[in-house]
N, C-alpha and C positions, 0 to 999 in steps of 0.2 A: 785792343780791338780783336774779335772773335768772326772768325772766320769760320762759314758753313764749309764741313767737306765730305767726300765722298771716297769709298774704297769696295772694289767689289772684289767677294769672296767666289771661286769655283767649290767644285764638289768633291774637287781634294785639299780643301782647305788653305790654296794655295789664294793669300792677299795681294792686289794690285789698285796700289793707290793714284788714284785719278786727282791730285790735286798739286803734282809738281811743275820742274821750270819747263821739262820736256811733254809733258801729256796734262793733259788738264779737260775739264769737261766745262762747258758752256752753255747757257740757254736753258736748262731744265724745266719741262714743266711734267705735269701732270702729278707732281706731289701732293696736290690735293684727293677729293674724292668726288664720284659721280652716283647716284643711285637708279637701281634700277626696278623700282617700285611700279607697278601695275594700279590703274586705277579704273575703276568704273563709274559714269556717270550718271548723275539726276538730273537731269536740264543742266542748268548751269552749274550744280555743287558735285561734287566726284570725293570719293569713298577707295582708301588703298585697302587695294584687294593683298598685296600681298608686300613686305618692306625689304628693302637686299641693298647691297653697294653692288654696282657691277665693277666687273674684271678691271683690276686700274692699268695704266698703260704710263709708259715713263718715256719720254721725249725727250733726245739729250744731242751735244756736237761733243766730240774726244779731237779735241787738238792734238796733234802730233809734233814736234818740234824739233830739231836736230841741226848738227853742223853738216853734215852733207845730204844729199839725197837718200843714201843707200843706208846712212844712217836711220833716217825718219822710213823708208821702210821695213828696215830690220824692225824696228817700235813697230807700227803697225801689223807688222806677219805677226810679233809674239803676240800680241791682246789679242789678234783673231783667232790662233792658236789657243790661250787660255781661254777664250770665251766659249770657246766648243764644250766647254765639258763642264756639264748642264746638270742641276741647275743650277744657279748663279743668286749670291744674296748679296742685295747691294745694300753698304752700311752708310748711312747720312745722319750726321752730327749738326745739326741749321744753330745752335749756340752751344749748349752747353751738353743735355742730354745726346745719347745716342740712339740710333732707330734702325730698323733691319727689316727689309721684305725680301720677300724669295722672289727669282724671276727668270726669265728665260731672253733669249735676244733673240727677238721674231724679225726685227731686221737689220742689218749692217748697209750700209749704203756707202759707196769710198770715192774721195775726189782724186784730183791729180795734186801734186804737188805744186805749189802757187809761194811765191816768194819765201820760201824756204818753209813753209807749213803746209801740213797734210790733215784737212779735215772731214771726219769719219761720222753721219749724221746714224745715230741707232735708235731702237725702239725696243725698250725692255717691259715684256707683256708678264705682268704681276701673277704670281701663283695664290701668294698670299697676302692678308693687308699688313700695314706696318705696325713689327711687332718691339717691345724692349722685353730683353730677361729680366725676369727675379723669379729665385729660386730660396727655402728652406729646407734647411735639414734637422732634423730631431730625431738625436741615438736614445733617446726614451728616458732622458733623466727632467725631470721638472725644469721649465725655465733653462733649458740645455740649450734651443735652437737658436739658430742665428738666420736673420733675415739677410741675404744678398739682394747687391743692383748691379748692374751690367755698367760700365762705365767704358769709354775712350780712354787708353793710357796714352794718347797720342805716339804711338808708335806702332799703329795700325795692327793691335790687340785688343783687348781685351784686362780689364781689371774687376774684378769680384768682391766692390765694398760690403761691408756689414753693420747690424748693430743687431744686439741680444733681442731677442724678442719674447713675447708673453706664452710662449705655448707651453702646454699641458704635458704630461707623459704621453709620448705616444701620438701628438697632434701636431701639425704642421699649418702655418699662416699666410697669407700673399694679402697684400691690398691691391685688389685692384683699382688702380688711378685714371683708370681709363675710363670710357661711356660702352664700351664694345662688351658683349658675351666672348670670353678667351680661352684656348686651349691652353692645355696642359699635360705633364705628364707625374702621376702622382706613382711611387715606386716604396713597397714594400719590402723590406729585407727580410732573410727567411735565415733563422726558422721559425714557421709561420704556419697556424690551421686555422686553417675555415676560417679565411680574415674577414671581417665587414667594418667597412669605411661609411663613417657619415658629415656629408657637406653641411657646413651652417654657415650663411650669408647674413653677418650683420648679426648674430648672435639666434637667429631662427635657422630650424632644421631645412636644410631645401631638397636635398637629394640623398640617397642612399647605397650603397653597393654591396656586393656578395659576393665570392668566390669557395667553391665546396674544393677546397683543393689543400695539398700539406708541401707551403717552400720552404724545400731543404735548406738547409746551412749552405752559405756561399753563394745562394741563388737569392736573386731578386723577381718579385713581379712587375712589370710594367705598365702602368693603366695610360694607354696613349690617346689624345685627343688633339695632338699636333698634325697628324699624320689625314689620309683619309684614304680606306675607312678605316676607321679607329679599331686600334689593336690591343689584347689582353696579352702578356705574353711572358714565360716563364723564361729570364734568362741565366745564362753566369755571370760571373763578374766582368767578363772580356766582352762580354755583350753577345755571345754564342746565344742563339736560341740553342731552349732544353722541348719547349713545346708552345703549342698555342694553349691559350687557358679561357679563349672567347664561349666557348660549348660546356664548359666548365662553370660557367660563371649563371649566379640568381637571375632570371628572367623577368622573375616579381619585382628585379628593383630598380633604379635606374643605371648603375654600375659605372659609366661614363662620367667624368667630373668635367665641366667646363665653366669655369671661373665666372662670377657675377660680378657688376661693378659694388664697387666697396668691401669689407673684410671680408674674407672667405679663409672658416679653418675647414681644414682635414681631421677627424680625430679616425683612431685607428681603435678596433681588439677583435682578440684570435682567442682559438678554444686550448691555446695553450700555456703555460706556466711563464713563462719566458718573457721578458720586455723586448716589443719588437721598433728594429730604427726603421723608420720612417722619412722620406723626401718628395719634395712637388720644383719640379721646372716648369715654369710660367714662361709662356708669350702671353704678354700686355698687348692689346690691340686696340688700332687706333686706327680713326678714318683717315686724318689729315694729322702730318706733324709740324 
């Protein structure tokens, strides 16, 4: 039998798993989705003026459990303690895959302790919708890349399946399985001139990108569309910004990659001699999991 569970990460990457004998979470909802589409009316027929998901909001009780009182508030001080330090991504696994939204705790509300349990009603106000990783990498050799999926090793980590995938020199691939438009972060290795990247969805050309810039050796570009507002940006390897590369970059093209549903490759070429590697980190997004 498979058991839904829950583990929320902070923003030092520190995990606290909600699903033991002593803390456990209860009641959940708002896992689904709400939209927040505007419509305008004809007599009785109405025409959306404009389509969106609003803000999701997560409803939840964190049982507290322990052998003495002081016990079950020491638990309690620590989660209010780790939940300070914002933002917060809470990971839920309902059978097999795993799922991840970013969020914030817009309220904690705390009872007294009642027959040796302490119940803590909170509300985690969504940043992002629910997203799974997959990620490709390609060092530029034909049929080199490997497509990853984000898995639960049940030990409130993280595991990085794969299988070989079809890419080209120099291209990289994501399916998107989703219904959702998704970010991504598509990452150049340098050294690298005057790269331009082109999106193809499903085998047609959809988008284009530019950069008039030359990444050194040891340095990577970053094309961010996880973030907002999306960032272009020259780093090192330790993830040191060297500069911004946003003022730098083709105006004429779209530059920005955000993933379509169904196959989307990356292909990559520069105005240099050199085979350049190539990677994209996908958030998969989804209304409801």
């Amino acid at each position: 039998m498979n058991v839904r569970t829950f583990t929320l990460i902070n923003a030092n990457g520190i995990s606290y798993d909600m699903q033991t004998r002593q803390r456990f979470i209860v009641n959940p909802s708002g896992l689904g989705y709400e939209e927040s589409t505007n419509y305008q009316n004809f007599g009785a027929h109405y025409t959306p003026l404009d389509d969106g998901l609003a803000q999701g909001v997560i409803n939840a009780s964190i049982v507290f459990v322990g052998a003495s009182r002081s016990e079950i508030y020491n638990k309690f001080y620590e989660f209010a303690k780790f939940a300070r330090c914002n933002p917060l991504t809470i990971q839920y696994t309902p059978i097999f895959d795993t799922f991840l939204r970013s969020c914030r705790i817009a309220k904690l509300e705390k009872s007294e302790i009642t027959n040796g349990v302490l119940t803590v009603n909170v509300q985690l106000a969504c940043i992002t919708p629910w997203y799974k990783i997959k990620s490709d990498y390609n060092s530029g050799v034909a049929g080199g890349g490997k497509q990853y999926s984000l898995k639960d090793n049940g030990l409130y980590g993280y595991d990085y399946s794969y299988s070989y995938s079809d890419n080209i020199s120099q291209s990289v691939t994501i399916d998107n399985d989703g219904f959702e438009e998704s970010p991504c972060k598509f990452v150049i290795y340098g050294y690298a001139v005057n790269p331009t990247w082109n999106h193809y969805v499903n085998g047609e050309l959809f988008a284009t990108g530019k950069a008039d810039i030359t990444v050194a050796a040891n340095h990577k570009l970053v094309i961010d569309t996880t973030t907002i507002p999306y960032t272009m940006r020259e780093l090192d390897m330790a993830n040191n910004l060297i500069r911004d590369c946003y003022q730098l970059s083709d105006f004429s093209t779209e530059r920005f990659i955000r993933l379509q549903p169904g196959k989307n490759r990356i292909s990559l070429s520069h105005s240099g001699s050199n085979i350049v590697t190539v990677a994209v980190d996908a958030q998969i997004e989804f209304a409801a999991v």
